[in-house]
BALUM-167351 format. One record per residue: residue in one letter; x, y, z of N, C-alpha, C, CB in turn. Coordinates in steps of 0.02 Angstrom, whole numbers, plus 50000, padded with zeros to 5 digits. Glycine has a CB too. Example, Ala and Ser with C-alpha at 12.3 -4.5 7.8 and 13.67 -1.06 7.14 Angstrom:
A506604971650390506154977550390506604983550390505654977650452/S506424988850354506844994750357506455000250394507044997050286/
//
This chain:
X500424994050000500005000050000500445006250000499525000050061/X500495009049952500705018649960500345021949987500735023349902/X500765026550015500675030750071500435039350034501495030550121/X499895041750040499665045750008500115054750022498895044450026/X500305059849982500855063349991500765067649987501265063049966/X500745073950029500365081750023500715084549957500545087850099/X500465087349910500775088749841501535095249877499965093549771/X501625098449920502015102749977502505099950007501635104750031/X502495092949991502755086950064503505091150099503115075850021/X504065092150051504725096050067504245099750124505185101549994/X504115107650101504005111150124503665109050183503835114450088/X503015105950210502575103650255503205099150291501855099650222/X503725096050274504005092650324504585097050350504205085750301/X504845101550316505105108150345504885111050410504965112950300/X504345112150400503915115750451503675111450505503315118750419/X503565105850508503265100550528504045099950591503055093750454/X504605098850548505175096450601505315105350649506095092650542/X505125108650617505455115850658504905117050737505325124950588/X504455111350760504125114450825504515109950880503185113450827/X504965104650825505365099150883505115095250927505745101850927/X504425093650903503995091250945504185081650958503215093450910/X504595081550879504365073450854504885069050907504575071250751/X504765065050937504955059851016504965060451056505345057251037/X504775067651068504665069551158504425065451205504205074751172/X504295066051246504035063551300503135065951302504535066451364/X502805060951325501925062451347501835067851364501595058751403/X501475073251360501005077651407500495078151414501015082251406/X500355079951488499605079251499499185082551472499415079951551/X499435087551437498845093651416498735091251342499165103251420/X499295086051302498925081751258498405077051265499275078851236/X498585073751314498335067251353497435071351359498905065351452/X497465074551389496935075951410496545077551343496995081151462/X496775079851290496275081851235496355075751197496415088851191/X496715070051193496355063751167495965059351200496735059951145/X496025059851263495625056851318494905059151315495935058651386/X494885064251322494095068851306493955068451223494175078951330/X494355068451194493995066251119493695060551112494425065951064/X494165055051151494085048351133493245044851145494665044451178/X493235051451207492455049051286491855052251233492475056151406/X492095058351195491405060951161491245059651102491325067251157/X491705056151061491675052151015491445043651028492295053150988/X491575041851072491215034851072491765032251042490485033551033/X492295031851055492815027651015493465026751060493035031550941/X493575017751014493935015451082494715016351068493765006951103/X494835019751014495525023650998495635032550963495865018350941/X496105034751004496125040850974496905044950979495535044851009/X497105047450929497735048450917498025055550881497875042950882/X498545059250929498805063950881499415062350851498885070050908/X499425064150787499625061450736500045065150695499175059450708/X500775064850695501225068750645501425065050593501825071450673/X501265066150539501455062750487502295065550466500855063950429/X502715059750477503395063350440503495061350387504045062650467/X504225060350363504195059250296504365051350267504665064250268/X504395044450333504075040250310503845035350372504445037650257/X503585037950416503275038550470502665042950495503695039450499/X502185037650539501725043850587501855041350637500895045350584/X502055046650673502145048450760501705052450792502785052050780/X501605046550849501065048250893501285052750975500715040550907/X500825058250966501165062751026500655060351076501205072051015/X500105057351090499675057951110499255050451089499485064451092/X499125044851145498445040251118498225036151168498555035151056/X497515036351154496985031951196496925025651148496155036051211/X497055020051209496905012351170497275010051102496095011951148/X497965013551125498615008651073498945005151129499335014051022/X499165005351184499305003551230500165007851218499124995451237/X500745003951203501375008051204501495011051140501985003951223/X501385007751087501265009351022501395016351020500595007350999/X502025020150970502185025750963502155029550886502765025350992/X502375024750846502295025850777501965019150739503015027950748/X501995021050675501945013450621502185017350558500995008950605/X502105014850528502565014650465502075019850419502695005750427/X502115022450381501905029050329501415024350298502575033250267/X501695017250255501105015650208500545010550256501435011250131/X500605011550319499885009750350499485013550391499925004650387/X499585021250372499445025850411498685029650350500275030950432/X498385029150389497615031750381497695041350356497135030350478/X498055044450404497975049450412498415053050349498085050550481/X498925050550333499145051750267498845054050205499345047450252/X498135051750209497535053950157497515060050177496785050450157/X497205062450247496895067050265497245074850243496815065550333/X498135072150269498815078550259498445076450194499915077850278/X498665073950121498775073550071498295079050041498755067150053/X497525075750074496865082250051496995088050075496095081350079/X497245088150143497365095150186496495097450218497755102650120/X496145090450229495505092850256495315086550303494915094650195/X494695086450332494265083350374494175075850321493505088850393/X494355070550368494445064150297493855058050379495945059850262/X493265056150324493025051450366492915045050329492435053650399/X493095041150340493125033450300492805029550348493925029750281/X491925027250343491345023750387491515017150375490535025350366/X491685014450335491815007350308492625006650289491305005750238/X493135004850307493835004950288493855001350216494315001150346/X493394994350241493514989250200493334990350123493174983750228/X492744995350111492354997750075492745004550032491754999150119/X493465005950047493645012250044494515010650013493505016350126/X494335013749952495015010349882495715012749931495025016849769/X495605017649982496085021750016496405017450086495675029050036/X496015013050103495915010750151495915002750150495405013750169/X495554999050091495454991250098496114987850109495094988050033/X496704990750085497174983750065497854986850122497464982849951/X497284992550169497854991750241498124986250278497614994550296/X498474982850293498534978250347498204980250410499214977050360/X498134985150434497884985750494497294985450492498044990350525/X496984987650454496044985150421495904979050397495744989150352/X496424974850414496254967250418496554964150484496574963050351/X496744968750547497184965350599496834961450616497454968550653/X496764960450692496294957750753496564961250804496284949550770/X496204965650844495614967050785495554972250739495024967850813/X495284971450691495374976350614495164984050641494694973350536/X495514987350612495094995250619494604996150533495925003950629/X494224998050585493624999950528493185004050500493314997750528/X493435010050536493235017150551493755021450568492775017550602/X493855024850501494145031550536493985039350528494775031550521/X494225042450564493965049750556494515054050589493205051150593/X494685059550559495385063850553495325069850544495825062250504/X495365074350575495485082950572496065084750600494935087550611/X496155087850530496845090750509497035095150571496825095450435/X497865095150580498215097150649498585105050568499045087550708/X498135110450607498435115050503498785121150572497295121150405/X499295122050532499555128650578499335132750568500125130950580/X499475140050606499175145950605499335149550531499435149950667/X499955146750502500125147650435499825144150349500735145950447/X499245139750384499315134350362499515127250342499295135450353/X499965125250344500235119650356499925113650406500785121750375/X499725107350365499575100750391500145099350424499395095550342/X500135096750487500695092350507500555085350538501085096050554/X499595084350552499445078250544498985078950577499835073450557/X498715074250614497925075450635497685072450687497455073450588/X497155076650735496955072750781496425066850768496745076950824/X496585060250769495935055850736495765050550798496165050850653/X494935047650787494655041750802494625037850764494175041750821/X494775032250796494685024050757494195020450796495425018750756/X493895014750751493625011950806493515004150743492845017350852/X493324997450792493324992250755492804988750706493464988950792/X492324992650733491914993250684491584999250620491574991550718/X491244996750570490995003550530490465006250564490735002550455/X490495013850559490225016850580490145024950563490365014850625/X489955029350585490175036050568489865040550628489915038250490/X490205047750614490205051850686489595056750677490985056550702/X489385058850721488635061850728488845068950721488185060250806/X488575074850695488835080350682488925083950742488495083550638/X488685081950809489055086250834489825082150861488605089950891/X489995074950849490455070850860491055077350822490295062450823/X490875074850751491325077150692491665085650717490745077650609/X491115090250748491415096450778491775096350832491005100650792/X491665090150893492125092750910492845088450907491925095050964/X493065084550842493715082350808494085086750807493705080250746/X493385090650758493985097350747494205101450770493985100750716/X493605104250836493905111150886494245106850930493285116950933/X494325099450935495055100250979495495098050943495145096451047/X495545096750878496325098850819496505105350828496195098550725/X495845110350847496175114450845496655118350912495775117350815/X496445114650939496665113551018497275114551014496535106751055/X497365105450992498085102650989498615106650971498145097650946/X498335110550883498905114050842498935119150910498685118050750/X498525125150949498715130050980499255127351030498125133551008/X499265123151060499595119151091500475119151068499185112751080/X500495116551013501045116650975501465123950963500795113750912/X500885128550931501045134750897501465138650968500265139050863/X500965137151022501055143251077501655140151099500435144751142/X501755135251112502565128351142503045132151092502495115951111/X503015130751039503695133850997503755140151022503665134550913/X503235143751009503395153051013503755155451068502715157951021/X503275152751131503695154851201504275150251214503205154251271/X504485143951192505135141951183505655146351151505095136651150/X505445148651090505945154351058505805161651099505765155550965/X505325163751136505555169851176506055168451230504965173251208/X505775160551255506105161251315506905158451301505685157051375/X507145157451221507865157451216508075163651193508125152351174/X507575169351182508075175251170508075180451237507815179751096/X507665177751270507885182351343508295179151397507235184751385/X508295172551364508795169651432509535171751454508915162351421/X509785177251446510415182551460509895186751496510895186851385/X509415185351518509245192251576509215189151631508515197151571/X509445193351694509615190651773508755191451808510355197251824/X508905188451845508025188151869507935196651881507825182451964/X508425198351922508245204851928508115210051896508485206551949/X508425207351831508055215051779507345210751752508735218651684/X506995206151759506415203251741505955209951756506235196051783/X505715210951791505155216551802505245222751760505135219051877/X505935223651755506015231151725505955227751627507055236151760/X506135223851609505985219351562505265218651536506175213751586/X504855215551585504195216151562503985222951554503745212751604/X504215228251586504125235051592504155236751516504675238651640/X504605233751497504905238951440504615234451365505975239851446/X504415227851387504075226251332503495226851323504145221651318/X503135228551386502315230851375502465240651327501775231551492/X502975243051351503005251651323503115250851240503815257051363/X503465244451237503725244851150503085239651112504775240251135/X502795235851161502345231051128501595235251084502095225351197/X501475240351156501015243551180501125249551105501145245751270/X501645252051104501855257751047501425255551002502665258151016/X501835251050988501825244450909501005245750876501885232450946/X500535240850940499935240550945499475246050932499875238550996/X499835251950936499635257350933499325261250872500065259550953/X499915258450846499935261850750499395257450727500835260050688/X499195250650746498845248250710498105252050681498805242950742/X497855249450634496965252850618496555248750659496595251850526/X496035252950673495295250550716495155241850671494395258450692/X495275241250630495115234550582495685229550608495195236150486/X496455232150616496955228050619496715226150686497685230650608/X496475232550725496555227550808496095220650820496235232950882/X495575225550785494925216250794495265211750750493835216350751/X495665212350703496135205450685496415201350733496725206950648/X496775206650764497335205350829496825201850878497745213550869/X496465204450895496105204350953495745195650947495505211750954/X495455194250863495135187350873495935183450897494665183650787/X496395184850828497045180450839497185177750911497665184650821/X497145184050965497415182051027496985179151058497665186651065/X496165178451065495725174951083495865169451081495265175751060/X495655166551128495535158251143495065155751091495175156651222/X494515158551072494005155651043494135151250979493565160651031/X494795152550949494895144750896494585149850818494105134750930/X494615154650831494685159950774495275161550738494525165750797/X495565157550702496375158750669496475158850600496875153350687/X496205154050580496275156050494495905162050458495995149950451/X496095162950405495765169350380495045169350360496105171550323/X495045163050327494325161950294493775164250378494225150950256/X493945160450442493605159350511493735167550535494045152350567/X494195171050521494035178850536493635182350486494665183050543/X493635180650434493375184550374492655184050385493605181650300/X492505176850398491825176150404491575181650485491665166550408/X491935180450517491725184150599491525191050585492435184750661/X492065195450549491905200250526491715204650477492075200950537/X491455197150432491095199850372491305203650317490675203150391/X491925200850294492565204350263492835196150215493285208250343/X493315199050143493555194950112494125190250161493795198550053/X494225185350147494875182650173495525187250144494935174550148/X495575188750078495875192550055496105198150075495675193050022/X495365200750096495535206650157496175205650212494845206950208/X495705200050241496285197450310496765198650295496395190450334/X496985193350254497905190750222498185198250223497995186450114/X497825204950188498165210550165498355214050259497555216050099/X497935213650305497825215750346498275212650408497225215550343/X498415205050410499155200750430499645202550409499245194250411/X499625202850362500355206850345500715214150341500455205550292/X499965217050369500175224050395500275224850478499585229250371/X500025219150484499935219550563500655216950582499235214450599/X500925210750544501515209050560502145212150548501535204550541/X502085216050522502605220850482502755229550535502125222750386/X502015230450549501845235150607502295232650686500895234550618/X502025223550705502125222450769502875220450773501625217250795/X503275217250700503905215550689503825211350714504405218550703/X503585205550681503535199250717503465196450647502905197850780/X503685187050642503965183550568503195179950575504885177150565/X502985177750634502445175450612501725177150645502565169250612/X501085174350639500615171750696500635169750761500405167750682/X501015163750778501425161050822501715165350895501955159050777/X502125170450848502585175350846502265178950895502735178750781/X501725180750851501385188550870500965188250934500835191650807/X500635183250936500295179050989500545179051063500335172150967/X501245175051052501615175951123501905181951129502155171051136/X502335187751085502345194851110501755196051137502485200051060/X501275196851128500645199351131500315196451216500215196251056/X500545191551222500075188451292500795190051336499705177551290/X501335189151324501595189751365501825198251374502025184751358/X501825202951330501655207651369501215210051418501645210051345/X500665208451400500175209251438499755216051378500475211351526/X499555216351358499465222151312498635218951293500165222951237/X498655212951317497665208551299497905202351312497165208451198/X497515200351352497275196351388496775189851346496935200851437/X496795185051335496295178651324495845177951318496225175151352/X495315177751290494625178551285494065174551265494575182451253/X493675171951293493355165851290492705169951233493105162051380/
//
């Protein structure tokens, strides 16, 4: 069986290796969002999923028992990166993508799957949070929503881990004691920054830094009733304004000044 290949793959595995995530060690704050996927989905496996470049590695799973990776051409989720969308296969056996898996003939066989894409704030697939389960079946629409608002979980998870990893290696030359006068001085220059922006850029800013799982452009465009096009023109004024390379970026300046706060 071949292993299906995001037409991007270089690039997507570029990006994919730069959050350094791939053999770490467990965390609970993964744990906990496959654990709760696994309970509201009704399914007796569930997994986050990095597809590399001939491997998927698992950061995160309910009901593999130690099981960490498997091999690229028996990996389900490979379709999903390849489409770059929400991939549900009710019948494996029934499914040209799926029948001539080995693992859809184990004991016991998986026979159901369902996968939402793990997409960065940039875009980029890097793999997906999915349920399996041993029989066919399929997920109830409000199942299928929440796959995806906790993919989208997961990626914030990731995005915010890299960002404040890279702040906290470019301030690590400061002594505890200039810390206060530090935050001082990055809320005055953050705060400037924020300043210049337009009444339009801030409600950009403002969903971005929200909790609410508002990040891609198309999901702001729609909020505020504006082209995506718009957005994109409006990110890149905002990033260029705040001096920051990405989303990611802008996010952790932004919370860790203190300049706005989280917002449900």
């Amino acid at each position: 069986m071949l292993a299906a290949t995001h037409p991007e793959n270089d690039q997507r595995l570029h990006v994919l290796r730069s959050f350094d995530v791939l053999d770490t060690a467990p965390e609970k704050a993964y744990d906990d969002i496959t654990q709760l996927t696994a309970e509201l989905c009704e399914a007796p496996i569930c997994m986050v999923t990095l597809v590399e470049e001939d491997r998927q590695w698992f950061k995160s799973t309910v009901g593999l028992g130690r099981l960490c990776e498997t091999p690229l051409e028996q990996s389900l989720c490979t379709h999903a990166v390849a489409q770059d969308s929400y991939l549900e296969i009710e019948d494996t056996l029934l499914d040209e993508r799926s029948k001539d898996n080995p693992l859809c003939h184990g004991n016991p066989p998986i026979r159901f799957y369902a996968g939402a894409i793990l997409r960065t704030f940039d875009g980029w697939p890097l793999g997906t949070l999915c349920v399996l389960d041993v029989k066919p079946r399929k997920l109830t629409a409000l199942q299928k929503r929440v796959l995806q608002v906790n993919a989208k979980s997961v990626t914030q998870l990731l995005e915010l881990t890299r960002a404040l990893i890279k702040e906290t290696k470019s301030s690590a030359h400061l002594s505890v004691a200039s810390v206060p006068t530090e935050y001082a001085a990055l809320y005055k220059k953050v705060s400037a920054r924020y300043a210049t922006l337009t009444p339009r850029e801030k409600e950009v800013v403002d969903l971005i830094a929200s909790d609410t799982g508002i990040l891609s452009s198309k999901e702001i465009a729609r909020h505020l009733g504006i082209s995506h096009r718009t957005v994109d023109h409006h990110r890149a004024s905002i990033m260029k304004k705040m001096k920051v390379d990405s989303v990611a970026e802008l996010i952790a300046v932004i919370l860790k000044s203190g300049i706005l706060q989280p917002t449900g």
